[in-house]
Phi, psi and omega in degrees: 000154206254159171256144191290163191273154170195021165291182201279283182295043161291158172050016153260036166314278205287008183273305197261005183286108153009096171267324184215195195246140162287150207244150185288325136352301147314314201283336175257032179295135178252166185198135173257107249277180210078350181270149168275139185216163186245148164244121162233149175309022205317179195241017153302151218246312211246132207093023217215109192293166159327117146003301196269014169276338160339135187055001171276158181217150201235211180202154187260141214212357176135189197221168213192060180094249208231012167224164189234166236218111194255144161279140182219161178236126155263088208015303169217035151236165189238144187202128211271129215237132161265095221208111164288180208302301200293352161234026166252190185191126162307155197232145179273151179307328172307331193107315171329232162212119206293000000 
């Protein structure tokens, strides 16, 4: 019997897949707190929230060294998500994406 995964990337394959390369520009990206932001996954290993945050979007709520501490609502909780730069993205007041 083969033993089931139980690291931090299970079940992400197709989550976590690579579309472009990261750019330096992502990683030094800044947000000021109070900004909405979308969190997408880049595939990078270090700095990268719980899976199942993909495509949510938050609010920025403080910073934490070189990474920053996002509000996220989890169907009727709110829960404070820890994430560097290369994996948020401004999110427009609309919701959209900027």
């Amino acid at each position: 019997m083969v033993r089931k995964s139980v690291g931090p990337r299970k079940k992400t394959r197709h989550k976590l897949k690579s579309d472009k390369k990261l750019t330096i520009t992502e990683m030094i990206r800044k947000f000021n707190i109070g900004d909405r932001v979308h969190i997408n996954i880049r595939s990078e290993s270090k700095g990268f929230p719980h899976p199942k945050f993909q495509g949510a979007v938050g609010r920025i709520v403080g910073k934490r060294g070189n990474a920053y501490i996002v509000e996220v609502k989890d169907r009727k909780k709110t829960k404070k998500i820890i994430s560097k730069a290369q994996h948020l993205h401004p999110a427009d007041v609309k919701g959209g994406l900027k």
